[in-house]
Backbone as numpy.savetxt, mean C-alpha at the origin, in Angstrom:
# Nx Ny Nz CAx CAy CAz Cx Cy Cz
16.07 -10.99 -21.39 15.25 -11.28 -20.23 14.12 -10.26 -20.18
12.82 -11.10 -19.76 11.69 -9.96 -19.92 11.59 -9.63 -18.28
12.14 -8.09 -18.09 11.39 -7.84 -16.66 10.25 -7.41 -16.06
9.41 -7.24 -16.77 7.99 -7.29 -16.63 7.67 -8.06 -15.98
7.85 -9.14 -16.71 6.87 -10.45 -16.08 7.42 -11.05 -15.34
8.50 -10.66 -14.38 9.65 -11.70 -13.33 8.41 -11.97 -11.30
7.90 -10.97 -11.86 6.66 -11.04 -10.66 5.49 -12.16 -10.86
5.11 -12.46 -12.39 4.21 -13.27 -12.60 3.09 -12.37 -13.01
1.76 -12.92 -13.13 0.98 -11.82 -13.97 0.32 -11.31 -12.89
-0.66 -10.36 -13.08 -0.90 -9.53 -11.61 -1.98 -10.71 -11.45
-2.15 -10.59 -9.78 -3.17 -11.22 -9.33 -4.88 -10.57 -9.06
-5.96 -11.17 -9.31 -7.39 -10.57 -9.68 -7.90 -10.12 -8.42
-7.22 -10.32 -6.94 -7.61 -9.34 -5.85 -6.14 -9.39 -5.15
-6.32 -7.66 -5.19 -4.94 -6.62 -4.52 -4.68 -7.72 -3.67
-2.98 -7.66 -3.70 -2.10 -8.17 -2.01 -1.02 -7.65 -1.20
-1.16 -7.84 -0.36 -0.43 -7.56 0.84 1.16 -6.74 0.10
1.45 -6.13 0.42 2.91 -5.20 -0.10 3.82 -5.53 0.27
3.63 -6.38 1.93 4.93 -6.72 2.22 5.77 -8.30 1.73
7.14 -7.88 1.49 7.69 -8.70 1.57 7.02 -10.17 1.34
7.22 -11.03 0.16 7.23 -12.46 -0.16 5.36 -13.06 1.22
4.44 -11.83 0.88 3.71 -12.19 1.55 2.19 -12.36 0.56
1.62 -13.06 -0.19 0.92 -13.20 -1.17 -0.76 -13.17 -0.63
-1.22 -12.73 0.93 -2.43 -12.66 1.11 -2.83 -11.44 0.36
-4.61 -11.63 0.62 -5.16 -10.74 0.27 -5.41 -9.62 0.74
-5.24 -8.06 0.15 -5.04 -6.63 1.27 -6.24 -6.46 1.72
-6.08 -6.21 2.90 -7.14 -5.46 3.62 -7.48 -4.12 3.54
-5.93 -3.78 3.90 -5.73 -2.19 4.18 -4.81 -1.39 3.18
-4.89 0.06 3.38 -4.25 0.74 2.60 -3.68 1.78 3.74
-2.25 1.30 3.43 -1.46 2.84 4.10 -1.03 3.60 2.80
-1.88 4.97 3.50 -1.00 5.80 2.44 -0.13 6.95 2.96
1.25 7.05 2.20 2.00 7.71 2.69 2.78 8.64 1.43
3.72 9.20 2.03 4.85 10.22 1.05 5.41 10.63 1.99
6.66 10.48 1.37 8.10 10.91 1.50 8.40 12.68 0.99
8.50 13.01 2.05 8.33 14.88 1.57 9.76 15.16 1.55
10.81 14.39 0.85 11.94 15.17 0.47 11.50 14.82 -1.19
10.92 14.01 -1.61 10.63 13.35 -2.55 9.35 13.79 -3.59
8.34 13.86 -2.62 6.90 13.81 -2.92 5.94 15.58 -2.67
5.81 16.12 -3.17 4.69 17.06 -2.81 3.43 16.67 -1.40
3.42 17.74 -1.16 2.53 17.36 0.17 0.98 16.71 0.01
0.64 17.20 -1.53 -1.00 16.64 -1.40 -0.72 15.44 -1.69
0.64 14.98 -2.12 0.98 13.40 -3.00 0.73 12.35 -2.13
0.05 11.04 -2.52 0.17 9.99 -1.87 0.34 8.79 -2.59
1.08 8.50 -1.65 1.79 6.82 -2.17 0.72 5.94 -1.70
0.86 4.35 -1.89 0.13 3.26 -1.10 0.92 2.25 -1.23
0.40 2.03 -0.05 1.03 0.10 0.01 -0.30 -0.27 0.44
-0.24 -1.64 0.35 -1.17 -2.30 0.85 -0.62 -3.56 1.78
-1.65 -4.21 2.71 -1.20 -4.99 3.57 -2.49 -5.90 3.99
-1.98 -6.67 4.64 -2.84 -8.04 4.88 -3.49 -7.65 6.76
-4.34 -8.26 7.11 -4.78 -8.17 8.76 -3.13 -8.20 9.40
-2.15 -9.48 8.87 -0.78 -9.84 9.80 -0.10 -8.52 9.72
-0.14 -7.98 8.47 1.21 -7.08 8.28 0.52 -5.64 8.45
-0.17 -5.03 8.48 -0.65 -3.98 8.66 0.75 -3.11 10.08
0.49 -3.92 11.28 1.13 -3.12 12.15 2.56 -2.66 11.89
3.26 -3.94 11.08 4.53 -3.88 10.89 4.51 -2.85 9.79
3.37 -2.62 8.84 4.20 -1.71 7.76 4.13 0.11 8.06
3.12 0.02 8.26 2.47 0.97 9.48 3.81 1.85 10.15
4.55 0.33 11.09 5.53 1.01 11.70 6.77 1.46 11.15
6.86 1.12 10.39 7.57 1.23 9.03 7.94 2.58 8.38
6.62 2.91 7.91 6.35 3.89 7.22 6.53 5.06 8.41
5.95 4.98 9.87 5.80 5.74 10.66 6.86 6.20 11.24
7.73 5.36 11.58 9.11 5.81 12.00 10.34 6.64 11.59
9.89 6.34 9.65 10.32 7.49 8.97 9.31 8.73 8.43
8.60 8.94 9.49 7.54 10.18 8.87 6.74 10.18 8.14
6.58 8.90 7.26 6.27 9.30 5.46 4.44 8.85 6.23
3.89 7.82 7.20 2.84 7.17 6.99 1.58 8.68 7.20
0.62 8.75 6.44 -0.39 9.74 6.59 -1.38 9.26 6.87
-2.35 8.11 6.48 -3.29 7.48 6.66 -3.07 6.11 6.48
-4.33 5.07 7.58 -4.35 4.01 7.33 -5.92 4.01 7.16
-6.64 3.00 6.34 -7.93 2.98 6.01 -8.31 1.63 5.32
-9.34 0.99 5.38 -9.79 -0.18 4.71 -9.77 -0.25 3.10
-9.55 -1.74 2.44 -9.41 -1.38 0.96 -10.66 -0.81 0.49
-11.79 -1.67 1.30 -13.29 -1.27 0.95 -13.32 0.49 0.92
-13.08 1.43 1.98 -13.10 2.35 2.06 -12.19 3.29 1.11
-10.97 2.73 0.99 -10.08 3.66 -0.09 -11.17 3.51 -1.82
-11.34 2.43 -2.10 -12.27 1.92 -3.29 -13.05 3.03 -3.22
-14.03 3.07 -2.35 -15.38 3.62 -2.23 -15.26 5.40 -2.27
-13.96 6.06 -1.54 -13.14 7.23 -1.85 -13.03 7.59 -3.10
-12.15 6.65 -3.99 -11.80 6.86 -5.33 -12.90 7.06 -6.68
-13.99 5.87 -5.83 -15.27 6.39 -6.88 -16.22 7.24 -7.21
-15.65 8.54 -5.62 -16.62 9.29 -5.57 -15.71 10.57 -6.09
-14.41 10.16 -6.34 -13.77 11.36 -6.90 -14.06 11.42 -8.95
């Protein structure tokens, strides 16, 4: 069995992180888990306009969420690094 490909092939604009939800991301939470992760470290999920609050709360309730920000804006971040 190939597990690579059990997701299908990636799709040509980012989606939503949560759960069996296939829109297109808006947003980027980024977070880390500091039993896990170094402090400058950041994770991402991404999320759709629906799911944003829910993942958000998610992430927030266990400490890990650090920022939320637009995909446009995380993009535009990364190119200036």
């Amino acid at each position: 069995m190939n597990l690579a490909n059990l997701s299908g092939p990636s799709p040509a604009t980012p989606q939503c992180s949560a759960k069996g939800c296939r829109a297109d991301a808006v947003w980027v939470l980024a977070w880390n888990n500091p039993k896990l992760h170094t402090p400058d470290r950041r994770k991402t999920w991404l999320a759709c306009d629906g799911h944003r609050e829910h993942l958000s709360q998610f992430l927030g309730v266990r400490g890990f969420l650090k920022d939320v920000v637009t995909l446009a804006e995380w993009e535009e971040a990364a190119g200036r690094e």
